[in-house]
N, C-alpha and C positions, 0 to 999 in steps of 0.2 A: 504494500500500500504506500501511497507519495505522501511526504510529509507536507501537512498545512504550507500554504506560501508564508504563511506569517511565523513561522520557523526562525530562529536565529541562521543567519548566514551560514554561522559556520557547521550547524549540520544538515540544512538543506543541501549544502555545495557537496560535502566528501558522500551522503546517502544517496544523491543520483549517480556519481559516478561507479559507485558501487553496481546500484540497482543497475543501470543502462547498459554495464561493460558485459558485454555475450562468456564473455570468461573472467574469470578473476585475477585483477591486475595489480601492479605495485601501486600505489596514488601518484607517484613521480611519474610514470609510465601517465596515467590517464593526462595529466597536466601536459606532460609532454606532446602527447600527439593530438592534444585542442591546439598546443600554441601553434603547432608545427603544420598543422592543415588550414592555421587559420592566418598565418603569417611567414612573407617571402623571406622575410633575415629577422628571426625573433630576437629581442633583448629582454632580458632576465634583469631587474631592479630590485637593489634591495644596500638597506640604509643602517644608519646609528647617526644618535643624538649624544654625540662623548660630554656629555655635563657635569659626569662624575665614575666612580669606580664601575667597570663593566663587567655587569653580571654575568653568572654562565647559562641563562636563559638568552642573551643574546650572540647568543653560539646557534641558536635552532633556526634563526631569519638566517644566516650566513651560508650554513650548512644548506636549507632546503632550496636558496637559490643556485648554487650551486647543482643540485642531485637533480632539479629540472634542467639546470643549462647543459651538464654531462648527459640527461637524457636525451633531449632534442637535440644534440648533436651525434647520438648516434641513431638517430634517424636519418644521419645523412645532412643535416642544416647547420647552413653556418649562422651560429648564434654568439651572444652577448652578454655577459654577465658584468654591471657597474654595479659599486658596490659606494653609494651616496654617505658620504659624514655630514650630517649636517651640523659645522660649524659657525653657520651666521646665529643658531639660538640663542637666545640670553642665557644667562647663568641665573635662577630662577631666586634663590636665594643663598646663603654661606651654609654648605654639608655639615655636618661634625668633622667631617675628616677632612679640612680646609685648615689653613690657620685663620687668626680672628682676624686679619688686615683685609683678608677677602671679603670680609663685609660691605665693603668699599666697590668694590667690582659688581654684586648685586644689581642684575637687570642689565648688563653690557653686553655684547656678543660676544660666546667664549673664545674667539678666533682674535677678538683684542685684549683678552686677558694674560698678564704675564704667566707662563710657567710657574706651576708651586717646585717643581727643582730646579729649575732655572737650566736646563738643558733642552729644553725643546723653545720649538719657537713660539707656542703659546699654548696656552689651557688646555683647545679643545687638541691636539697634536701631544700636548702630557698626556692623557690618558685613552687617548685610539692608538697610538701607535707604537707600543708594545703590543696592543692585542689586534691588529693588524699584522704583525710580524708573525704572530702564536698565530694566526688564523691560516697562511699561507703556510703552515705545514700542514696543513690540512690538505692539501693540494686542491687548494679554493682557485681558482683562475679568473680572478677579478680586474676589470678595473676602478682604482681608487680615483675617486672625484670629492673633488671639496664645492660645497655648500657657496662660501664664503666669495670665493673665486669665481663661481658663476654669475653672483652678482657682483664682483666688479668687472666681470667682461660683459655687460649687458646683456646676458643668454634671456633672464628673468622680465627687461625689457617693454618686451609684446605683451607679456600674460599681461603685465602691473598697470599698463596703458588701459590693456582692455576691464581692466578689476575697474579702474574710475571711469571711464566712458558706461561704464553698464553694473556698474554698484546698488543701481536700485533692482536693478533684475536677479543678483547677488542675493540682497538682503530677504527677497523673495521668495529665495530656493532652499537659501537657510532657515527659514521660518515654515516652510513647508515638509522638508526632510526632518527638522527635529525636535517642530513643535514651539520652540523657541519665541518666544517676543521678538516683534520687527523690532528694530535698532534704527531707525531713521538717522543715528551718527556715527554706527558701524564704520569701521574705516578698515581697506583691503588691505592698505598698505600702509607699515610705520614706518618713519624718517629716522635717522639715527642720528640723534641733537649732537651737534659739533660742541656745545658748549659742554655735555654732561657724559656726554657719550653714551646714552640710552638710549631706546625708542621710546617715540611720541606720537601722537596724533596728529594729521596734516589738519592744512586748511584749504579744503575739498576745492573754495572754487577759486583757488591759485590756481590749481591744474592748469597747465599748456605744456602738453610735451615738448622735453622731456621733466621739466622740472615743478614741482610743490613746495610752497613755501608752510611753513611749522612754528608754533609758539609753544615749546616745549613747560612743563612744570619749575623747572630750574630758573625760566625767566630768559632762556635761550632764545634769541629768533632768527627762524637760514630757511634757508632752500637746500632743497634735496634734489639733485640728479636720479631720477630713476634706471638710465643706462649704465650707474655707477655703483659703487658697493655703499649706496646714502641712505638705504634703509630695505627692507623688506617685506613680504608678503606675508598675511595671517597663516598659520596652518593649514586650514581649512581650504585655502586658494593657492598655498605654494605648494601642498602635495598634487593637484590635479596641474597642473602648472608645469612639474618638473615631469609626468607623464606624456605633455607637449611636447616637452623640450627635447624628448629624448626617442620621444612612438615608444613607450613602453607595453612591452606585448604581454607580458607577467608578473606579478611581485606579492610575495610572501610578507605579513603583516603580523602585528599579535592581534587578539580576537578580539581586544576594547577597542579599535576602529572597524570592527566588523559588526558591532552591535546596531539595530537598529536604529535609523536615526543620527548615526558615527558619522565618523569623517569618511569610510569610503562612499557610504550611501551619497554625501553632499559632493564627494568630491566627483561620483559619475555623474549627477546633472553638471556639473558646473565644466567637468572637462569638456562635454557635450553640446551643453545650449549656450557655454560662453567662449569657451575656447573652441569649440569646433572640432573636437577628435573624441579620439574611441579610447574608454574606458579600458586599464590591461585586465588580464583572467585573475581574480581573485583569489590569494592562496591563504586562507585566513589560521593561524595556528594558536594552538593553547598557551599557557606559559608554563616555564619551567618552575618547578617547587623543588625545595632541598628538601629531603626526607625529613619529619621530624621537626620540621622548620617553619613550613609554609612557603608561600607565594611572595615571590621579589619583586621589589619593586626597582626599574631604574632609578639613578642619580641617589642611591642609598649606598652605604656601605653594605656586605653583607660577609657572610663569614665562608663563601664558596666563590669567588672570580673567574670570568671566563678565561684566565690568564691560568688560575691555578686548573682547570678540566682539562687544558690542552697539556698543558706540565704533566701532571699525573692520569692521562688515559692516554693508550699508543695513538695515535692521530685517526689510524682505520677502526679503532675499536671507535673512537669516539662519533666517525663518521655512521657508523651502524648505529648508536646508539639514539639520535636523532631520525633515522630512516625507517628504525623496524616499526612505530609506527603511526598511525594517520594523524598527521598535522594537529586534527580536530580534537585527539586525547593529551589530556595534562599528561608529563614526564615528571616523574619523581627522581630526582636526583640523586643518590646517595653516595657522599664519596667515601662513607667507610667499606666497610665489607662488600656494597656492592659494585665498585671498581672491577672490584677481581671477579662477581658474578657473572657482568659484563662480559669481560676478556673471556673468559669460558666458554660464554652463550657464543661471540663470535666466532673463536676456535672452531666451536662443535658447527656451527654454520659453513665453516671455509672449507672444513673434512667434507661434508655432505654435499658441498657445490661441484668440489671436483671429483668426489664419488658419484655423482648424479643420483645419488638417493635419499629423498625424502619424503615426508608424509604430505597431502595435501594441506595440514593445519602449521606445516612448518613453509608453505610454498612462498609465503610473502616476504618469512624473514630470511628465506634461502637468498630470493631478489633483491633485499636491503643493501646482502653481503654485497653483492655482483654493484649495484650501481654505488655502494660504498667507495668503492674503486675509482669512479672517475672514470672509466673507461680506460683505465691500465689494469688488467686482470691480470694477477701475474700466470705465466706461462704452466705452470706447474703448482701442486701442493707447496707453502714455503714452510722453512722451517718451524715447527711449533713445539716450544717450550711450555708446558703447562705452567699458567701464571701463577700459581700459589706457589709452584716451586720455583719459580724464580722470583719470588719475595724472600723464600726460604735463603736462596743459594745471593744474590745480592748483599744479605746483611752480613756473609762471609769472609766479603772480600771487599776493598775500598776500591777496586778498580775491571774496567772491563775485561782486562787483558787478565784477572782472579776470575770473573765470572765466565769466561772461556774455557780456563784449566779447569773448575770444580766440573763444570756442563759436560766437559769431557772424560771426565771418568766414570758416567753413567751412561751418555751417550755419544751415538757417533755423528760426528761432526765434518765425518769428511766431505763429504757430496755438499755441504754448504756454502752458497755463492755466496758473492756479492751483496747481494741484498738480502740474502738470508741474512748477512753478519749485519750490516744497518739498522734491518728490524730488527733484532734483537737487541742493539746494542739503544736505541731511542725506545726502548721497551725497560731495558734495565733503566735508564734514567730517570721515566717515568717512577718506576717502581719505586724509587730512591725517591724522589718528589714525593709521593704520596705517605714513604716510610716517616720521613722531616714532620710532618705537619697533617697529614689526616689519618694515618694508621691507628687503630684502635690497637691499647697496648699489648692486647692477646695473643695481637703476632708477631710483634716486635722480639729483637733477642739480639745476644751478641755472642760468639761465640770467645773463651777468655783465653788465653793463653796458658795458663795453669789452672788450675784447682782454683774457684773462688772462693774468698772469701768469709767466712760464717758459716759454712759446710761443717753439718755434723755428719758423721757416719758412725753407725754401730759395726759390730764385729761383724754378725750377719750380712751386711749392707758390704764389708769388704770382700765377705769369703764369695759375695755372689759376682763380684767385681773379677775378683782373682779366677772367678770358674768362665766369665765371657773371654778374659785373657786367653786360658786356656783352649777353647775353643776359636776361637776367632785366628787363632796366630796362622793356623795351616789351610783356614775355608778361601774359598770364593768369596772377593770383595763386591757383592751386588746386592741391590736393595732386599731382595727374596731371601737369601740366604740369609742374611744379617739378622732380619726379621725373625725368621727359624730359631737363630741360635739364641735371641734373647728371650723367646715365648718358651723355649725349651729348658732353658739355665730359670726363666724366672717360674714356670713353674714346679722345678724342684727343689727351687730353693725357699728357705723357710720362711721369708718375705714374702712370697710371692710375686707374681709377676706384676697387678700395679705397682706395688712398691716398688718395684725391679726397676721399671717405667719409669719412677718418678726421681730416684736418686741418679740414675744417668743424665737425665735431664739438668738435675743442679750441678753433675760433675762437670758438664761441657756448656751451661749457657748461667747456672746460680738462679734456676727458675721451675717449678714442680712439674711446670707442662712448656711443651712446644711442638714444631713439626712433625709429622710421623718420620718414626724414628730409622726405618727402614731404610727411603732413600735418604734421610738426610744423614745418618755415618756413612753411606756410600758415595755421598758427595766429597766428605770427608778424607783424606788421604791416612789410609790404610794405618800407616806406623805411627801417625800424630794419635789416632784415637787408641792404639793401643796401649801407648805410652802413655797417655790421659787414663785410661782403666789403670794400668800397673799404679799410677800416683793415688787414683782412689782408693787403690786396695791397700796401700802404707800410710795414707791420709792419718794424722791425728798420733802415728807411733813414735 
């Protein structure tokens, strides 16, 4: 059955494609081939407002425009992906995480704001471009356009001309779309007072192209060049605006401009009955939530950045993570434990893509995998290290060229290229990122160089020590055997085997539990943990 028209956008949109598609498709795939049969060179739009710290919620607008521009291009189309800063915003008010002198700045455009580290060239460039930098290992293939710049090369222009030539027809479509009271002194466009460095309100019937004159609150009065960077356009007119400027054929949004009433409802009459073009294909998405946390809001602080998601997830785990599924459902984020869930679920995804075997209930997130990629699949299975264990084998060693050797003496490492050893090695980093700062302490450990510390050991506790010596000096060094011999020594011996468990545990990390134990002495080299058992079994004499 079709859902009411009077549906929210965002699940009228992703339920017919659903219901329409003769087969069941990826959502990137349906988007794709609307843009691709409805437009001769698609462009893919898609933006940030850097006002302040950049959440890992707006990692999902970056990501989905991308996973449509990789898809319609392998349809064959040469396509588009700009990826919009909008830099001309004001700075709404002073964050917490400002110092107090940026009180001062309050209502300027962040693009004239100095840098809070005095390394970039202003505000909104502090805080986009690190996470610009982090985003391009994503293999995002964007281009960056600044805001700021558009309006001082005149791009902005024609819309701004046509916002006050036809303001009353404006004021009339905003009031219709959102229910809103007419504003009879609505103004499209704010001037950016020379005295104070704000925006202000013009005075309407200055207007002669190009220029409006302003009598700013500060007691300012100028003229504003509209072909120039002298002020800008309401939201509501400069998103439908920048859809002119560019024949935007698609663009991914959060879902409070998909609301009823919202800014894209305003902005298709207004691109349409004022500017004269066609509205792009709506891509409207949920927001991201940290588990446990709630719902983020931009220009907040919050205690997950999309700075830190790219750090601590391997780039493709994090591209699947946004893709497996529909735009339309909240993503709960968690960066504890379920980091590693993540990496797993992908794994088991990447086995079964190039086994070609799955269930029909795993067929979407098989696809997630595949256009996770970007349209570089690699040629073959690549290397996979199961992620828990390579948390395990990371906190081992300080360095990649340690995380090589331990890998290697469980498995075999020959047939690994190139890129096998890359991803692994911006996988171990990651790991290392997440171990610093979001690791929940359950998995954390280190392994000591002697005996730690505060270790008591009973007689029992050494004779069972002295019986795995025994046993261990002539077996096979692998996870199965190892395994064997301690299920074997521990339950004959009068501790038993959790106990057995638990003091090996303190002899090599000073902690009652850790990794299974199996592979991790086989990660181990052989003669260091023997010698560790012989110290345990004299501990204390």
């Amino acid at each position: 059955m079709w859902r009411s028209a009077e549906a929210p956008l965002t699940e009228n949109l992703f339920y017919r494609w659903y219901v329409t598609s003769a087969v069941i498709m990826h959502w990137a795939d349906v988007v794709a081939k609307d843009v691709a049969d409805t437009c001769e060179k698609p462009l893919i739009a898609t933006g940030i407002s850097p006002t302040g710290i950049i959440h890992v919620g707006s990692l999902r607008e970056a990501i989905t425009g991308e996973s449509v521009r990789s898809a319609v291009e392998g349809r064959g189309k040469e396509v588009r992906l700009i990826y919009l800063i909008d830099s001309f915003d004001p700075l709404r008010k002073r964050y917490d995480f400002l110092p107090k002198e940026y009180e001062n700045y309050s209502g300027m455009p962040i693009s004239k704001i100095p840098c809070p580290c005095g390394k970039h060239d202003n505000y909104a460039h502090h805080f986009v471009q690190p996470f610009l930098d982090a985003v391009m290992s994503l293999d995002v293939k964007c281009e960056i356009i600044w805001t700021h710049e558009l309006y001082e090369k005149g791009e902005f222009a024609k819309a701004i001309d046509t916002c006050f030539k036809k303001r009353k027809e404006i004021i009339k479509i905003l009031h219709e779309v959102s229910g809103k009271e007419e504003k009879e002194g609505y103004a499209p466009y704010n001037p950016l007072c020379a005295g104070c460095g704000r925006f202000t309100n013009p005075i309407f019937e200055t207007y002669s192209y190009p220029t409006v004159e302003y009598k700013c609150t500060c007691g300012h009065h100028g003229t504003a060049d509209i072909t120039k960077g002298d002020g800008k356009l309401t939201w509501r007119l400069e998103w439908p605006a920048k859809w002119m400027i560019f024949g935007t054929s698609a663009e991914p949004f959060g879902k409070d401009h998909a609301a009823a009433g919202g800014s894209y409802d305003t902005g298709k009459r207004i691109v349409e009955e004022i500017y004269g073009c066609k509205a792009p294909h709506p891509i409207p998405y949920e927001f991201v939530q940290l588990k446990g946390v709630g719902q983020m809001h931009k220009s907040l602080g919050c205690s997950v950045t999309g700075l830190d998601a790219i750090n601590m997830t391997p780039p493709e785990v994090l591209n699947y993570l946004f893709l497996r599924v529909n735009p339309s459902k909240v993503i709960d984020y968690d960066s504890g434990l379920g980091v590693l869930d993540m990496a797993d679920e992908y794994d088991r995804m990447e086995r079964q893509f190039f086994a070609g075997e799955h269930t029909e209930a795993e067929e979407n997130s098989v696809r997630a995998y595949e256009i996770a990629q970007h349209n570089r699949i690699p040629k073959k299975l690549p290397l996979q290290v199961p992620y828990r264990h390579l948390v395990n084998v990371v906190q081992m060693t300080d360095t990649f060229e340690g995380v090589l050797e331990i890998l290697g003496r469980t498995a075999d490492l020959s047939e690994a290229d190139d890129e096998d050893i890359g991803r692994l090695k911006r996988r171990s980093e990651c790991v290392r990122y997440w171990l610093n700062g979001f690791a929940p302490d359950q998995v954390k450990f280190s392994v000591y160089p002697t005996i730690p510390p505060g270790i008591e050991l009973t007689m029992n506790d050494k004779a069972f020590f002295q019986e795995l010596v025994k046993r261990m000096n002539d077996a096979n060094w692998d996870a199965e055997t190892i395994s064997q011999i301690i299920s074997d020594a521990g339950k004959e011996s009068p501790i038993g085997l959790k106990t057995g468990f638990k003091v090996i545990y303190q002899a090599l990390i000073g902690k009652t539990a850790g990794p299974r134990l199996g592979p991790f002495l086989a990660s181990m080299d052989k003669q260091f943990v023997i010698n560790r058992f012989v110290q345990a079994s004299r501990h204390g004499s």
